[in-house]
C-alpha positions in Angstrom: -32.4 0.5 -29.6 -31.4 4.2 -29.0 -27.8 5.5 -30.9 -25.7 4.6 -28.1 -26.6 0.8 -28.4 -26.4 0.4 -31.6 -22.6 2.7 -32.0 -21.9 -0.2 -29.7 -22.5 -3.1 -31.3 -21.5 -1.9 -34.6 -18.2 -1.3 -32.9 -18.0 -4.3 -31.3 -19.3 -6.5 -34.3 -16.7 -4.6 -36.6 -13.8 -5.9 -33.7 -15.0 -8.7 -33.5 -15.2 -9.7 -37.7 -11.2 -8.1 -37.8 -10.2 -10.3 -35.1 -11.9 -13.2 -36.8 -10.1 -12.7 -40.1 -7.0 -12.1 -38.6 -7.9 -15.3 -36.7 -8.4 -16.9 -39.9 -5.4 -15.8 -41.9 -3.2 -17.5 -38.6 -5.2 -20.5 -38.6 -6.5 -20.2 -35.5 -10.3 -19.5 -35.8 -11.2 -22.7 -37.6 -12.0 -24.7 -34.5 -15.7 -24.3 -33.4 -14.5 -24.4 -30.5 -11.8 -21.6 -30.2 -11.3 -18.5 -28.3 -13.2 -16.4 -30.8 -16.0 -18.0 -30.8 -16.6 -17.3 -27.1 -15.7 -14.1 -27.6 -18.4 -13.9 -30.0 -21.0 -14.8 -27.7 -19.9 -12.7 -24.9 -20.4 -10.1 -26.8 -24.1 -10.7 -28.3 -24.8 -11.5 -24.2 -23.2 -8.1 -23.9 -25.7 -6.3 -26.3 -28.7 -8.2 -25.3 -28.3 -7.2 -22.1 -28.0 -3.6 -22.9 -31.0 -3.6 -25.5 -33.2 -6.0 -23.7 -32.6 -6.1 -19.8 -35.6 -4.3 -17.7 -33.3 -1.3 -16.9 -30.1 0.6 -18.2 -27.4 -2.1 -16.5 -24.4 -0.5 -15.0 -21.5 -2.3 -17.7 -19.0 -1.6 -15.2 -20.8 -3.7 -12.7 -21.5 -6.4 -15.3 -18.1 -6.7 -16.9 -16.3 -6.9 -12.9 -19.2 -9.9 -12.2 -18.3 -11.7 -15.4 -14.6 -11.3 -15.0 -15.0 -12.6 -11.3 -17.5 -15.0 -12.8 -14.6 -16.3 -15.3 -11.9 -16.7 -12.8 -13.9 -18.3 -10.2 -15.3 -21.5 -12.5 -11.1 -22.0 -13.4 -9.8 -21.0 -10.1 -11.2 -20.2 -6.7 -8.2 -18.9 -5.3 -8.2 -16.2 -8.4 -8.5 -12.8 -8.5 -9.1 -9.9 -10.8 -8.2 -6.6 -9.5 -8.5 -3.0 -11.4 -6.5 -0.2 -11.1 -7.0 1.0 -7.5 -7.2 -2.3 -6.0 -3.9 -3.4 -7.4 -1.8 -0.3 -6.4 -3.2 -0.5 -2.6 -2.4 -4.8 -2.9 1.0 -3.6 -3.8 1.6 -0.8 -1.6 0.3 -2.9 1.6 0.9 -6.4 0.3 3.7 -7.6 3.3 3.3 -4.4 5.5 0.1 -4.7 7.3 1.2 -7.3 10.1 -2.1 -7.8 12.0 -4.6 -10.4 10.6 -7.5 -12.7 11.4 -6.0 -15.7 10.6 -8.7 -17.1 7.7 -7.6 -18.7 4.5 -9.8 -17.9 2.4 -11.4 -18.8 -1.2 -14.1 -18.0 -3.5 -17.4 -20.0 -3.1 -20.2 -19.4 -4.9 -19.4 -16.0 -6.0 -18.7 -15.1 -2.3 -15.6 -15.6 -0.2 -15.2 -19.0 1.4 -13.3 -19.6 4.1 -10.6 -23.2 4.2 -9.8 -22.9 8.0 -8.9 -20.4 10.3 -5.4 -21.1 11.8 -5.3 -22.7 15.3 -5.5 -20.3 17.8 -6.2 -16.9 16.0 -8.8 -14.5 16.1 -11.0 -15.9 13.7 -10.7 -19.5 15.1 -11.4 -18.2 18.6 -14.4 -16.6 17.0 -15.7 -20.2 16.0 -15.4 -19.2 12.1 -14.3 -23.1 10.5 -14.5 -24.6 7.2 -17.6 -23.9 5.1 -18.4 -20.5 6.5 -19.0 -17.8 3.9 -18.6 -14.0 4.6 -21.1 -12.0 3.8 -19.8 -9.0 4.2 -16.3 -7.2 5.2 -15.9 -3.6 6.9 -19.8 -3.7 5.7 -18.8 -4.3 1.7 -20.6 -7.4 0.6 -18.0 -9.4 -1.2 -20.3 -11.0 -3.6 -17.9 -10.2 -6.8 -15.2 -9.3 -4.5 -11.5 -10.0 -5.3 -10.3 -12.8 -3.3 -7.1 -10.6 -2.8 -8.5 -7.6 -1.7 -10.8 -9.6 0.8 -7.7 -10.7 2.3 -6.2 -7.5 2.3 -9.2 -5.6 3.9 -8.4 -8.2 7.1 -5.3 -7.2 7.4 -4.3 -3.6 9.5 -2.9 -2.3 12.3 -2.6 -5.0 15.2 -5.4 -3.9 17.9 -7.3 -2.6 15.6 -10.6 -4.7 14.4 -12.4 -5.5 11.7 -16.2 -5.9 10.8 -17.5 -9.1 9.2 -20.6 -10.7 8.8 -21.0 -14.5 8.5 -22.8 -16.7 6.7 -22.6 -19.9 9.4 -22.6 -23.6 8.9 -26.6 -24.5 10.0 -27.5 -21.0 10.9 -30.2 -19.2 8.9 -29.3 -15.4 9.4 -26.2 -13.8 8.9 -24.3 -13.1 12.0 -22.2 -10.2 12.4 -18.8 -10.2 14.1 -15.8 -7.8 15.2 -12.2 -9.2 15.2 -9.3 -8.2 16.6 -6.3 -8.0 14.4 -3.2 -9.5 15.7 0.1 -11.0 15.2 -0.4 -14.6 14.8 2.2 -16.8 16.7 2.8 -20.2 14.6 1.7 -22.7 17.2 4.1 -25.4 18.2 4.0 -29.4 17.0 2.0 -31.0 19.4 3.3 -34.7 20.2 2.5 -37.1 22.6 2.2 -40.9 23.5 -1.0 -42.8 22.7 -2.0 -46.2 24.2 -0.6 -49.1 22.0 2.7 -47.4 21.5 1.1 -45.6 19.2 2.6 -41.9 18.5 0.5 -38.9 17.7 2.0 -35.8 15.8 -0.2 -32.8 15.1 1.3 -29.7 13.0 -0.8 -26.8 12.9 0.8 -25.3 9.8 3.4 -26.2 8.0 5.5 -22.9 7.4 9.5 -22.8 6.5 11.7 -21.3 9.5 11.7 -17.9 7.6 8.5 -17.5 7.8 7.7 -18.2 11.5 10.2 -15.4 13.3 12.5 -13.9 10.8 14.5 -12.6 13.5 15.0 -15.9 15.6 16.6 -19.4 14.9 13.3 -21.8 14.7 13.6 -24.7 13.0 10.9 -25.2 10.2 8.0 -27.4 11.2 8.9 -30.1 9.3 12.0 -30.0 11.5 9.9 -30.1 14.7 7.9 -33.3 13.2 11.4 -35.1 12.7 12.5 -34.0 16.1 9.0 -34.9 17.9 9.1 -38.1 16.2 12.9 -39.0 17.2 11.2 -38.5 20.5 8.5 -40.7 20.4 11.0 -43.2 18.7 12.6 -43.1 21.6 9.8 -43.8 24.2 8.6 -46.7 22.4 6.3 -45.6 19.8 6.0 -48.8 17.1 3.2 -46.8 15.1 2.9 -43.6 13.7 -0.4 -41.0 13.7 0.2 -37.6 11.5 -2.7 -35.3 12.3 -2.9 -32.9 8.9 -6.5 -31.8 10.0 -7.3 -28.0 9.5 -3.9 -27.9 8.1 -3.7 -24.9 5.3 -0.8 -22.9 5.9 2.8 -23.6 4.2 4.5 -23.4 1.0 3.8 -26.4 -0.8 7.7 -27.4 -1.2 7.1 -27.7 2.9 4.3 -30.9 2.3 7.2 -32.6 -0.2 9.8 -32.2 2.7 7.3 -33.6 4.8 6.3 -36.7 2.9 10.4 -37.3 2.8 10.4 -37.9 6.3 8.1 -41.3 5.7 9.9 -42.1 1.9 13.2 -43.6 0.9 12.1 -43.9 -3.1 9.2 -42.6 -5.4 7.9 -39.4 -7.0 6.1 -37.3 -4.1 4.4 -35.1 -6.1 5.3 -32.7 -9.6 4.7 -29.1 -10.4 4.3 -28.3 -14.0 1.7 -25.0 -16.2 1.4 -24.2 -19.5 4.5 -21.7 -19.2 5.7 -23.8 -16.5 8.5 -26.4 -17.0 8.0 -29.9 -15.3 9.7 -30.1 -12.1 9.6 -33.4 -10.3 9.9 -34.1 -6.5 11.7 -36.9 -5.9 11.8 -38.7 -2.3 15.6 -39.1 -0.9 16.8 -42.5 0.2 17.1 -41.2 3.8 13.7 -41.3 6.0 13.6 -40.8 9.2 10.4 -43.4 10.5 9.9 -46.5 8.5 7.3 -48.4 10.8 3.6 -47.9 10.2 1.8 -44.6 9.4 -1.6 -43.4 9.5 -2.3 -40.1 8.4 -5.4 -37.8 9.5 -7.1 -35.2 6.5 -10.3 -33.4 6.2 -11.9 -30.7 4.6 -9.3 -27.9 6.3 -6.6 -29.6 5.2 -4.8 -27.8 2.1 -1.8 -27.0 0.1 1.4 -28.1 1.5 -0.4 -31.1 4.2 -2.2 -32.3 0.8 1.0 -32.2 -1.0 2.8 -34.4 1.8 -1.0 -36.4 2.3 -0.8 -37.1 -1.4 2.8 -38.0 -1.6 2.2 -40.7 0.9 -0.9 -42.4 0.1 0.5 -42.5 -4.3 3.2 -44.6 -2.6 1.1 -46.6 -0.4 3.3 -45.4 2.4 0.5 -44.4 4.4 -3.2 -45.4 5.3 -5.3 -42.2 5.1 -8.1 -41.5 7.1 -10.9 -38.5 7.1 -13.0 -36.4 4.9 -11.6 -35.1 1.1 -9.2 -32.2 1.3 -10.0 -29.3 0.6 -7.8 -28.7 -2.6 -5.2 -25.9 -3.0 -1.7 -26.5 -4.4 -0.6 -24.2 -6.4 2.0 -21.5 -7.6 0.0 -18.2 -8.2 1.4 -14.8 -9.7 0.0 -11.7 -10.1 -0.4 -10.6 -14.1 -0.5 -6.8 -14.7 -2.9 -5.9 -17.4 -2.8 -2.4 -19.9 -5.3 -0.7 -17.6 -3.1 -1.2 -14.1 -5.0 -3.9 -13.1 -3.4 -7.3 -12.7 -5.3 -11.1 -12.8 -3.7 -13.0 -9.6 -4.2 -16.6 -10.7 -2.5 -20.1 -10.3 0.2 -20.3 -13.4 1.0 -23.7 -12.5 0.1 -26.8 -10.2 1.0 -29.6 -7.8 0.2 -33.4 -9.5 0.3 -36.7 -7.3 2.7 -38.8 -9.3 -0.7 -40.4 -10.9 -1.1 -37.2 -12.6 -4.1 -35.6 -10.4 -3.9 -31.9 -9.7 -4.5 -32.1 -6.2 -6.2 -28.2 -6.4 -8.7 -29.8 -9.0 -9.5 -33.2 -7.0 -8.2 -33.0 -3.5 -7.2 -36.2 -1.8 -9.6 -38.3 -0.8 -8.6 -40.9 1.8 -9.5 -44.9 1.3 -11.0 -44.9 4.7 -13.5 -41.9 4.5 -14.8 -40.8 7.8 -16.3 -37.1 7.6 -16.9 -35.2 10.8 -20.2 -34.1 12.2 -21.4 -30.6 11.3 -20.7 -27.9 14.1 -24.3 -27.1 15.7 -24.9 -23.6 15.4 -27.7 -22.1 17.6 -29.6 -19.7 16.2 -29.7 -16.3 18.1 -33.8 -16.8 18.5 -33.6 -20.2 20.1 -33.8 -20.8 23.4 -31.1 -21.5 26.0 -31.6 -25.5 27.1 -31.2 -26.4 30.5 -27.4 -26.0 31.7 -26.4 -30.2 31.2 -22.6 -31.8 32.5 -20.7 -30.8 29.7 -19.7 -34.3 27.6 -16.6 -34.6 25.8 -17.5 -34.7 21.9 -15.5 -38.2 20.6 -13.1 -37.6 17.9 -14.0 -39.9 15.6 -11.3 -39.3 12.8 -8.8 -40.0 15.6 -10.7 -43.1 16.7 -10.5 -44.5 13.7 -7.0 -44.0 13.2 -5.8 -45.5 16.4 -8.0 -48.2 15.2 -5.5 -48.8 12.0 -2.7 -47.8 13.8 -3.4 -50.9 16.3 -3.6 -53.4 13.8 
């Protein structure tokens, strides 16, 4: 062990022993347990590493990975980010209007993606739920901040962006160039099924504000009361809420939501550890009170779990699909003493059983999960051109199925 090493962890042992006797004298080191502790054996980790790996490690390198590491295994949708990173998030945060449309989280050390939003650049690229990116603007995100991933696919609108994809079913990593644009929030589609059976699918489910800040739109949950006044009116006698690939909204949109099919019960609360208990309570006036089916899967997040959740707790509503993805949450950014800041969730959405739906998801009674996408590798061989055959929606089957009953 050379002098370096060994100032190191004298230094570090001497912290650590003061922290534990102050620890100690405040009666908060006695559980074996505690935060200390861990501390403790980070830091032998730490000096193993440097004494006995093959190589003199880069500690920069190793700290960012277990930081990232850290967040990841309490919250996928955290991030850390140092100095730099969090003065560009602020400066651009808001400002960069052209985007891919991907919601992203962390996965595996690399950045997931939820869903990409109906009709934007990444979802006309094919890029779904499951898919992993390798790489942005040719930075591998292994370790990267979930934040700054996000930011780096944001810009100028026209202007594209480099990615590389790890694909459901397909071996190699695929690169691909986006477009950046700005995303239109696509209508409520509604229509008449056989039956009298009505279908309602939001693609998001954003406030008014959000949408065109410089126009009158009604939020979508006010689209989904006028569509189903509509249907109402044509003779619909059940109801089908399509919540697939649904990830976009503030969560306060899924209670609003949810209030559309309740006249009593607790929709969901939102309570942390510096976070006061707020309830969400349904009001006394719904809007449809006849049957209701509701589609989820694993797009499906944040606000449509909320309203998903909300329903099925009060047995309003038979669910039908895959488990959501889970992601409900209020997140903050934290500055830290070096400039950096921790962006993490400081408090969560429950169903009124007490489940945080970012921690479980909801998972319907009637599970049905959707068949993997087939992804061709680039090597394999063209088949024969066939008539193309309309893939069956199977989800949707099986909800017209309980909506018939």
């Amino acid at each position: 062990m050379n002098r370096r090493t060994k100032l190191m962890v004298v230094l570090s042992s001497t912290f650590l022993v003061a922290v534990l006797l102050l620890g100690t004298v405040l009666g908060r080191s006695a559980s074996p347990d505690g935060p200390y502790r861990h501390l403790a054996v980070y830091t032998e980790v730490l000096s193993r590493i440097k004494s006995e790996y093959v190589e003199e490690p880069d500690l920069k390198s190793v700290t960012l990975g277990a930081l990232n590491g850290l967040l990841e295994s309490i919250d996928p949708f955290a991030s850390y980010l140092n100095s730099d990173q969090y003065k560009e998030y602020q400066k651009n945060r808001g400002t960069l209007k052209g985007e891919v449309g991907l919601v992203l989280a962390k996965r595996y050390g690399y950045i997931g993606i939820v869903t990409a939003v109906p009709g934007s650049p990444g979802a006309r690229a094919g890029l779904t739920t499951g898919d992993m990116l390798e790489s942005i603007r040719g930075v591998a995100t292994r370790d990267m901040p979930l934040a700054y991933a996000d930011l780096l696919l944001h810009g100028v609108p026209g202007t594209t962006v480099e990615i590389s994809v790890l694909r459901i079913r397909r071996p190699e990593p695929q690169k691909l160039t986006l477009t950046r644009a700005l995303l239109t929030d696509p209508p409520v589609a509604a229509k008449m099924l056989p039956n009298q059976i009505g279908y309602i699918r939001p693609e998001t489910l954003v406030p008014a504000n959000n949408i065109r800040p410089e126009a009158l739109v009604p939020s979508k949950v006010k689209q989904v009361a006028a569509a189903i006044a509509d249907l109402e009116k044509k003779g619909a006698s059940s109801l089908i809420l399509d919540l697939r690939h649904n990830a976009v909204g503030d969560p306060e949109q899924g209670v609003a939501l949810a209030d559309l099919f309740l006249d009593k019960g607790k929709i969901t609360y939102l309570q942390g550890q510096r976070h006061a208990r707020k309830d969400f309570d349904a009001d006394p006036a719904s809007v449809w009170n006849k049957k209701l089916v509701v589609i989820v899967n694993r797009g499906t997040a944040g606000a449509a779990e909320v309203a998903s959740a909300g329903l099925l707790a009060n047995k309003r509503a038979e669910l039908v699909g895959e488990r959501s993805y889970g992601d409900a949450a209020v997140r903050r950014a934290v500055g830290m003493e070096d400039g950096g800041a921790i962006i993490l969730s400081v408090a969560k959405y429950y169903t009124p059983e007490g489940k945080a739906i970012q921690d479980t998801g909801v998972t319907p009674p009637n599970l049905v999960n959707e068949p993997e996408p087939r992804v061709e590798s680039e090597e394999e061989e063209a088949p024969a051109p066939e008539p193309a055959k309309p893939e069956e929606d199977i989800l949707l089957k099986k909800a017209i199925e309980i909506a018939s009953k």
